[in-house]
VEXZA-310455 format. One line per field, with one value per residue (C-alpha): x, y, z; residue number from 0; residue in three letters. Coordinates in steps of 0.05 Angstrom, whole numbers, plus 5000, padded with zeros to 4 digits. Example, Ala and Ser with C-alpha at 12.3 -4.5 7.8 and 13.67 -1.06 7.14 Angstrom:
// VEXZA-310455
X 5246_5273
Y 4910_4979
Z 5156_5143
i 0_1
aa Ala_Ser
END
This chain:
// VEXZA-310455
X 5000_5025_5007_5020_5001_4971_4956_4912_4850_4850_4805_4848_4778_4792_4860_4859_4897_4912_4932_4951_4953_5002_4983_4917_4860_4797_4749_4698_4739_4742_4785_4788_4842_4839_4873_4887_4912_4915_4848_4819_4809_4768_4762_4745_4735_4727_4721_4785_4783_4834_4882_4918_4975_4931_4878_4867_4835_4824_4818_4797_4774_4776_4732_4773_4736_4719_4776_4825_4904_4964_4998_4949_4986_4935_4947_4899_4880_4846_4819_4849_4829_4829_4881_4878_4944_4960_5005_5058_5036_5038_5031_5000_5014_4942
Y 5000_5067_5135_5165_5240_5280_5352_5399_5412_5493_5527_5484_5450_5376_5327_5300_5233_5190_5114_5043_4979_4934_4868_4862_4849_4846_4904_4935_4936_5003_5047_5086_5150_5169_5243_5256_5322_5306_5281_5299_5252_5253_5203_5198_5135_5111_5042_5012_4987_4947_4989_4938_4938_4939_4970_5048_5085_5140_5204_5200_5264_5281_5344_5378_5412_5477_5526_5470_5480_5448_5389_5334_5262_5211_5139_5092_5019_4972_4906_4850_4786_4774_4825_4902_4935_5006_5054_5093_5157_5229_5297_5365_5425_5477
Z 5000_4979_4985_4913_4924_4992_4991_5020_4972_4942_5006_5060_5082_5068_5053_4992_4989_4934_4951_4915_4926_4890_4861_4891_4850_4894_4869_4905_4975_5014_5026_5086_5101_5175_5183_5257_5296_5379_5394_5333_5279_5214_5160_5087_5034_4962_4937_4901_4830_4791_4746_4718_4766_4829_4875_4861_4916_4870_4910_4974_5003_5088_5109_5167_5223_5213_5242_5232_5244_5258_5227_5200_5207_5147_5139_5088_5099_5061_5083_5037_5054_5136_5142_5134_5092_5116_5087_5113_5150_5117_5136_5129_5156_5150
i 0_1_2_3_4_5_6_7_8_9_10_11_12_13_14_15_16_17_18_19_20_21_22_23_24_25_26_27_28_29_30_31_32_33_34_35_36_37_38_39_40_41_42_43_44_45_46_47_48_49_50_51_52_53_54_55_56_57_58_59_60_61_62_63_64_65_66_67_68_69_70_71_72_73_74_75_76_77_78_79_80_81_82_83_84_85_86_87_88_89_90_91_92_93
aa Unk_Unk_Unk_Unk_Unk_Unk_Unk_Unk_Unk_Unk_Unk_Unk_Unk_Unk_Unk_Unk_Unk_Unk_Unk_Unk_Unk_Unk_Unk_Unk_Unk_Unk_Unk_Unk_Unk_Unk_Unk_Unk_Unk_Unk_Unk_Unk_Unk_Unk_Unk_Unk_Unk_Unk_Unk_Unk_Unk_Unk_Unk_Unk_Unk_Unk_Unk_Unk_Unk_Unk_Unk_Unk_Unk_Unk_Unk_Unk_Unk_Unk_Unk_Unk_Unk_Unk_Unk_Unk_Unk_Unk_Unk_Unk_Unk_Unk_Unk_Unk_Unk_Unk_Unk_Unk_Unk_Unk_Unk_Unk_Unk_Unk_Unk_Unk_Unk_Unk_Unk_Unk_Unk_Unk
END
């Protein structure tokens, strides 16, 4: 699992994460991004389709509090099988 792009989207309300999953092929799973900041956590999802090379999670779009600041810290996971894959963790600074 790999995040391939993570920015904030153009009026800083929501991250908007991009993610994929290597050699799967199981459609129709969902992806979940969890963005966190202390206590504070928000999530977004899509459901993953094959590309050819894998799962795409498309873009996956987390709504951020109103008034939000700090440093946002987002990680994806998929379910695959009886196991869940999670990326590596990234981060965004509002």
């Amino acid at each position: 699992m790999v995040i391939t792009g993570h920015q904030l989207n153009a009026d800083r309300t929501a991250i908007e994460v991009i993610a994929l999953v290597l050699g799967s092929t199981r459609e129709g799973v969902t992806c979940t991004a969890a963005s966190t900041n202390g206590a504070q956590t928000v999530n977004g999802s899509s459901t993953a389709v094959f590309d050819g090379r894998g799962l795409s999670c498309g873009m996956i779009r987390v709504p951020l509090p109103a008034g939000a600041t700090g440093e946002w810290s987002t990680r994806v996971a998929v379910p695959i099988g009886t196991s869940t894959v999670r990326s590596a963790v990234v981060t965004d600074r509002l």
